[in-house]
C-alpha positions in Angstrom: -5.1 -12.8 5.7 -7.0 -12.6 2.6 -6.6 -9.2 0.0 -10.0 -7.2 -0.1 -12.4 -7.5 -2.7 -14.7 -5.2 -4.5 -17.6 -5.8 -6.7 -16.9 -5.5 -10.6 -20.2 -7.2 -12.2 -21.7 -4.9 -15.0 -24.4 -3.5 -13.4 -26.1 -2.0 -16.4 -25.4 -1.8 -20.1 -23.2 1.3 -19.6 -20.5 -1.5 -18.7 -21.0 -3.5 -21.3 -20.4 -1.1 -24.8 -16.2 -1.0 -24.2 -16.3 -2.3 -28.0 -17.7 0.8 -29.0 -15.6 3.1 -27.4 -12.4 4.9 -28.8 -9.1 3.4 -26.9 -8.5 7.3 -26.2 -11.6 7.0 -23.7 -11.1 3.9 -22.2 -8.0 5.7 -21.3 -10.0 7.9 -19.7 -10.7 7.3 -15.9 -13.4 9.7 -15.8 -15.1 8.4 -18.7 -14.3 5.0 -18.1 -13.5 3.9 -14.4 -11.7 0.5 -13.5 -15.2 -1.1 -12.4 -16.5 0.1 -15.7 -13.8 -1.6 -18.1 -13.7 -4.6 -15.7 -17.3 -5.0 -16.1 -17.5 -4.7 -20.0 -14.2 -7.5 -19.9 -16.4 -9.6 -17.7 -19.6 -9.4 -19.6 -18.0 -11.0 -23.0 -16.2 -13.8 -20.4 -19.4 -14.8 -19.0 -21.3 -15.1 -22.6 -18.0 -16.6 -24.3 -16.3 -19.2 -21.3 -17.2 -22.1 -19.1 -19.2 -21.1 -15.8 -16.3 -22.0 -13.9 -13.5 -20.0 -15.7 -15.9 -16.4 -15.6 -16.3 -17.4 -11.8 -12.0 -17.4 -11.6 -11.7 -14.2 -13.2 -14.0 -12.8 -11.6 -12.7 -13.1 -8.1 -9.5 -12.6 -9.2 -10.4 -9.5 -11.1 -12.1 -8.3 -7.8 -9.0 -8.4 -6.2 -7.2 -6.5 -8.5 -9.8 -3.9 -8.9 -9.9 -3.4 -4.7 -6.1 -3.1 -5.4 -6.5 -0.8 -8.4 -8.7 1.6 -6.1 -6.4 1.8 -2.9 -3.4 2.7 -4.8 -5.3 5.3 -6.9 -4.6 3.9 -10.0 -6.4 3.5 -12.9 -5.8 0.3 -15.7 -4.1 2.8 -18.1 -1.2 3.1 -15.4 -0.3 -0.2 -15.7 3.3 -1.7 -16.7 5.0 -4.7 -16.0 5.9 -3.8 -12.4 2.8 -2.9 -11.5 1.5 -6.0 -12.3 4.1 -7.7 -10.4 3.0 -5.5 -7.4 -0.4 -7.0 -7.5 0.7 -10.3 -7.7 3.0 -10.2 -5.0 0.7 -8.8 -3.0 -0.7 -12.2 -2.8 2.5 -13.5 -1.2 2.6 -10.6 1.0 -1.0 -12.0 2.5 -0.2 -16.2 2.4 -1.6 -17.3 -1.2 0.3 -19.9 -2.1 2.6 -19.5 -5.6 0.2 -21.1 -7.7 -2.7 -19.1 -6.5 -0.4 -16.1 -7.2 0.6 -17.3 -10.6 -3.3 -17.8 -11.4 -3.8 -14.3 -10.4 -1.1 -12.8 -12.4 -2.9 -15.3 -15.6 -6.4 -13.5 -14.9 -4.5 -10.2 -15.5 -2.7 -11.0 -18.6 -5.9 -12.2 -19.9 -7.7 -8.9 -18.9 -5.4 -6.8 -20.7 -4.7 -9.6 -23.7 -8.7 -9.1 -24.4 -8.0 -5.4 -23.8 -5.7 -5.3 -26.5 -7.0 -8.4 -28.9 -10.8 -7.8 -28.6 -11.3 -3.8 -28.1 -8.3 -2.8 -29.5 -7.4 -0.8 -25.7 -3.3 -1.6 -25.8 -2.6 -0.1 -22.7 1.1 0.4 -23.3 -0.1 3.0 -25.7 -0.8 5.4 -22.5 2.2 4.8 -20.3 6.0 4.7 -20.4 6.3 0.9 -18.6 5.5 -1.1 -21.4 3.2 -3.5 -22.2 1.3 -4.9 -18.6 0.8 -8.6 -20.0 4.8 -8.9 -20.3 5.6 -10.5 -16.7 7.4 -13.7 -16.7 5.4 -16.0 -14.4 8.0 -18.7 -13.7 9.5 -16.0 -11.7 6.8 -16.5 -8.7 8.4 -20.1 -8.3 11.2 -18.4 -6.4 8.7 -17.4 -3.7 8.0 -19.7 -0.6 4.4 -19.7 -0.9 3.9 -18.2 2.8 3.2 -15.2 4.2 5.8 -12.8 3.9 3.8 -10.9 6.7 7.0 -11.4 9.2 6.7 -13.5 12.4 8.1 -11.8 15.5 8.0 -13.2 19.2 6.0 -15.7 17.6 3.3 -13.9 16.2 2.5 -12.7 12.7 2.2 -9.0 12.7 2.3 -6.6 9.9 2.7 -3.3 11.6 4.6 -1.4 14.0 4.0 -1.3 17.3 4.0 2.1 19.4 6.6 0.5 21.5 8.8 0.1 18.7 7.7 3.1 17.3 9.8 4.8 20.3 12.5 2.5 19.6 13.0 3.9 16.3 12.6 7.7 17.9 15.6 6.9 19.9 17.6 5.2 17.6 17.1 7.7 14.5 20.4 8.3 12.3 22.0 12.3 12.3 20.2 14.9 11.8 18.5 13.5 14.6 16.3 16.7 15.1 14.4 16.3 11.5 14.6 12.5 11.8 12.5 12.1 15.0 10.0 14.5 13.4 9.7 12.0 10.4 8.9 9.3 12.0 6.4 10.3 14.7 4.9 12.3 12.3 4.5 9.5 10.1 2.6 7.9 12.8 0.2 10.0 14.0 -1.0 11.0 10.4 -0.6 7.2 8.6 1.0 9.8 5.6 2.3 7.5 3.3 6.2 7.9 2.5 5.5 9.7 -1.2 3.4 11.8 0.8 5.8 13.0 3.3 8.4 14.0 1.1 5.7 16.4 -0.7 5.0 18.2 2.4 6.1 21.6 1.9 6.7 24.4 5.0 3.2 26.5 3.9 1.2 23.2 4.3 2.2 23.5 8.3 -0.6 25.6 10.3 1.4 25.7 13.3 -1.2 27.2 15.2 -4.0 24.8 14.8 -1.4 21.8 14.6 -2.5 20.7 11.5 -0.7 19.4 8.0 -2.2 19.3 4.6 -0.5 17.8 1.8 -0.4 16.6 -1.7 -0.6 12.6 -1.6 0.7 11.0 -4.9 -0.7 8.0 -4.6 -4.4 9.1 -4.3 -3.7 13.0 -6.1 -5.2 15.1 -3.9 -4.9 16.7 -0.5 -4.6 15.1 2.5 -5.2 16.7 6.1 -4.6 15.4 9.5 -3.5 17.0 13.0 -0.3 16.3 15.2 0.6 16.0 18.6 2.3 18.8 21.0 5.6 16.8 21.0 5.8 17.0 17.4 4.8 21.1 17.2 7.7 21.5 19.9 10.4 19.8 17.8 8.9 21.2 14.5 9.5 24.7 16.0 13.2 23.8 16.9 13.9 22.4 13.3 12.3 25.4 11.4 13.7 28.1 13.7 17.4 26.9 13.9 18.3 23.5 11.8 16.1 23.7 8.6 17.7 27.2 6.9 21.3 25.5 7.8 20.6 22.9 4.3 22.2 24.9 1.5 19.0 23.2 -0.1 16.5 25.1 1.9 17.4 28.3 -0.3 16.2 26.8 -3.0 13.2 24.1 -1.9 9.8 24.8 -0.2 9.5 20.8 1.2 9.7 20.7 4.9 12.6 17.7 5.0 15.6 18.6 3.4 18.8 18.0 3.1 22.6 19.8 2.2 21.3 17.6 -1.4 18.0 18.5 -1.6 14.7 17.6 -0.9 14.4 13.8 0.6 12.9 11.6 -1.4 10.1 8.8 -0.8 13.1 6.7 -0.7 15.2 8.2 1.5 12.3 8.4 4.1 12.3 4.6 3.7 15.7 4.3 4.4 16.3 6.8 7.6 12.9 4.2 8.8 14.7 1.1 8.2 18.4 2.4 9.6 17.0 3.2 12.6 15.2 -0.2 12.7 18.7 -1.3 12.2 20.3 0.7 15.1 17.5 -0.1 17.4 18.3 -3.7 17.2 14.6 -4.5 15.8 14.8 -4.7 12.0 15.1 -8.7 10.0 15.2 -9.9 6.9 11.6 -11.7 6.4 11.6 -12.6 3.1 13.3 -12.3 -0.8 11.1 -11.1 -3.7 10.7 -12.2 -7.5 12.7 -9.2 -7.9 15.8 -10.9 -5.7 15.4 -8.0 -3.2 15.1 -8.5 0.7 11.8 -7.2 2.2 12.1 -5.9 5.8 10.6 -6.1 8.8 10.4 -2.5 9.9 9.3 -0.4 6.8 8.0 3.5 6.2 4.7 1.5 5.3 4.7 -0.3 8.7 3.8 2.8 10.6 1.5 3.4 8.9 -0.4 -0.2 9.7 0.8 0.5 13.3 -1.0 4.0 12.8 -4.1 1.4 11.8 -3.3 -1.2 14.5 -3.1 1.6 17.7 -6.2 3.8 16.4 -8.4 0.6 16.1 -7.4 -1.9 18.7 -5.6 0.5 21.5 -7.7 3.1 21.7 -10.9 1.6 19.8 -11.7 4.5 17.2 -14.4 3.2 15.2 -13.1 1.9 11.2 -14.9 4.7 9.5 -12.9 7.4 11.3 -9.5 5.4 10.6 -10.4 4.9 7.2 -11.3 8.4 6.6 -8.1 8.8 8.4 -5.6 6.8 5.8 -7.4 7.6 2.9 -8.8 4.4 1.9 -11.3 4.7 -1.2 -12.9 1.1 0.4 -13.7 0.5 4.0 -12.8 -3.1 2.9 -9.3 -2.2 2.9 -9.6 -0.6 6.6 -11.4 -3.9 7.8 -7.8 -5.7 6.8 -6.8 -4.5 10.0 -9.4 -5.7 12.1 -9.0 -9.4 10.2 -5.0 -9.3 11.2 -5.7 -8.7 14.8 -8.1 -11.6 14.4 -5.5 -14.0 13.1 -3.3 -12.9 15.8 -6.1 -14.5 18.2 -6.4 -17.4 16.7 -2.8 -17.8 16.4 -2.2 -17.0 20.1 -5.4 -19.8 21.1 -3.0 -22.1 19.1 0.4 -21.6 20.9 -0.6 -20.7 24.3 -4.0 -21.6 24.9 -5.8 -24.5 25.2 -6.4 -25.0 21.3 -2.5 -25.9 21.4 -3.2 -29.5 23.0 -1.7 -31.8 21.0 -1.5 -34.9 24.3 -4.6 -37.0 23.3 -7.5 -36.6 24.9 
């Protein structure tokens, strides 16, 4: 599965003055969008390097700037772990190490020019530190495959809404506000920051719907739930919620006796149920040293993705609109992972698997 791209070419000379801007602007997303400050780096590569070395950072800047836009972000946010996000995002979808390494090269060199040739050090803006300081070498400690966990054979990034139930039923105490979580998480694709944010007024419990603050994308984000979850909802407002010595002093829907949960918390009640339904595994170690999991918060929502556009065929500008994708491209990952799953099936099972000679 390749990452999406999106276009960063200057496209007229508005992209191309970055050297006569103040750092304080470029800083500036409004003034001075990713696609902008990509563009103006891209410009000076093309009229200062080899055909062949603008062409790589290009494509690789492409990637970074589809990345950029789906998490929200904007250049000035980045620090060291961001950038070692992005690059093992290219594990996560089966480049091999030295494509990743290459990857994370283009970026250091975007922000090195930043820094060298316009004077933009983008360390100045954030607490992380400087974006350009990630050791490499690091990436050698990753296989080079897709970290995009096989299961019964198959590669498959999401979860299922069979396993979806599994989880439902295997949910650690308080059970109650623990089976709201997690279906809730799947009929709305709300990523995990999101749901922790969700405060009791952004419930209309009439009309079934939620709106709430999303970090990730900073700004509201709307979508309906089913009858099941208003039932249970009902049952945890009107006799568990008010029993967290928290609730007294918090407006966020999931509590706890201390305090609000956190995005990571929500991560873990999603993966300890994994665990007690007999359906979570260990699929692969990061740079970091740190196990990535089968079953993740993130994983609903792909299987949120997976059921709306392959189960029940909702057409991919109603599911992007849906998880708040700022490119359609990024939707349209979705439709290319049930097409690898195809092909992968043609090879195992169907007559593509022949291997006696003809």
């Amino acid at each position: 599965m390749k990452m999406p791209t999106t276009s960063v070419d200057a496209e007229s000379g508005d992209y191309i003055t970055l050297d006569d801007a103040t750092p304080e602007d470029v800083s500036d997303p409004e003034q001075w969008p990713n696609k902008r400050v990509i563009g103006a780096y891209l410009h000076q590569k093309k009229k200062h390097n080899a055909q062949n070395t603008y062409e790589a950072r290009r494509t690789q800047l492409r990637r970074f700037h589809a990345w950029l836009d789906g998490r929200g972000e904007h250049i000035s946010d980045m620090t060291p772990s961001r950038v070692r996000a992005f690059i093992n995002k290219h594990a996560e979808a089966g480049y091999r190490p030295s494509s990743a390494q290459a990857a994370g090269e283009g970026v250091a060199d975007f922000f090195s020019t930043l820094r060298d040739d316009f004077g933009v050090d983008v360390s100045d803006y954030n607490s992380g530190g400087d974006p350009t300081d990630v050791t490499l070498s690091e990436l050698d400690a990753t296989s080079g495959q897709s970290i995009a966990e096989s299961h019964a054979g198959k590669q498959r990034s999401y979860v299922t809404k069979q396993e979806k139930d599994q989880l439902l039923d295997a949910v650690p105490d308080p059970v109650t506000r623990n089976k709201i979580l997690v279906q809730l998480m799947f009929e709305t694709g709300f990523r995990r920051s999101t749901m922790a944010q969700i405060e009791v007024d952004d419930l209309d419990r009439g009309e079934q719907v939620v709106e709430a603050y999303s970090p990730k994308v900073d700004k509201s984000v709307t979508a309906t739930y089913s009858d099941a979850v208003a039932s249970k909802l009902d049952l945890y407002l009107d006799l568990y919620r008010d029993g967290n010595l928290s609730a007294d002093h918090s407006d966020r829907l999931f509590v706890s006796h201390r305090g609000p949960l956190t995005p990571e918390r929500v991560g873990m009640i999603v993966r300890e149920a994994a665990e007690n339904a007999g359906i979570q595994e260990v699929v692969a170690t990061d740079v970091g040293g740190r196990d990535r999991h089968r079953v993740t918060a993130h994983k609903l929502r792909h299987g949120l993705a997976h059921h709306l556009l392959h189960e029940q065929d909702i057409d991919i500008e109603t599911v992007r609109a849906q998880l708040g994708h700022s490119d359609i491209s990024i939707t349209q990952t979705y439709v290319k992972q049930e097409e690898s799953e195809r092909l992968q099936t043609m090879r195992d099972e169907g007559p593509a698997g022949r291997t006696d000679p003809l």
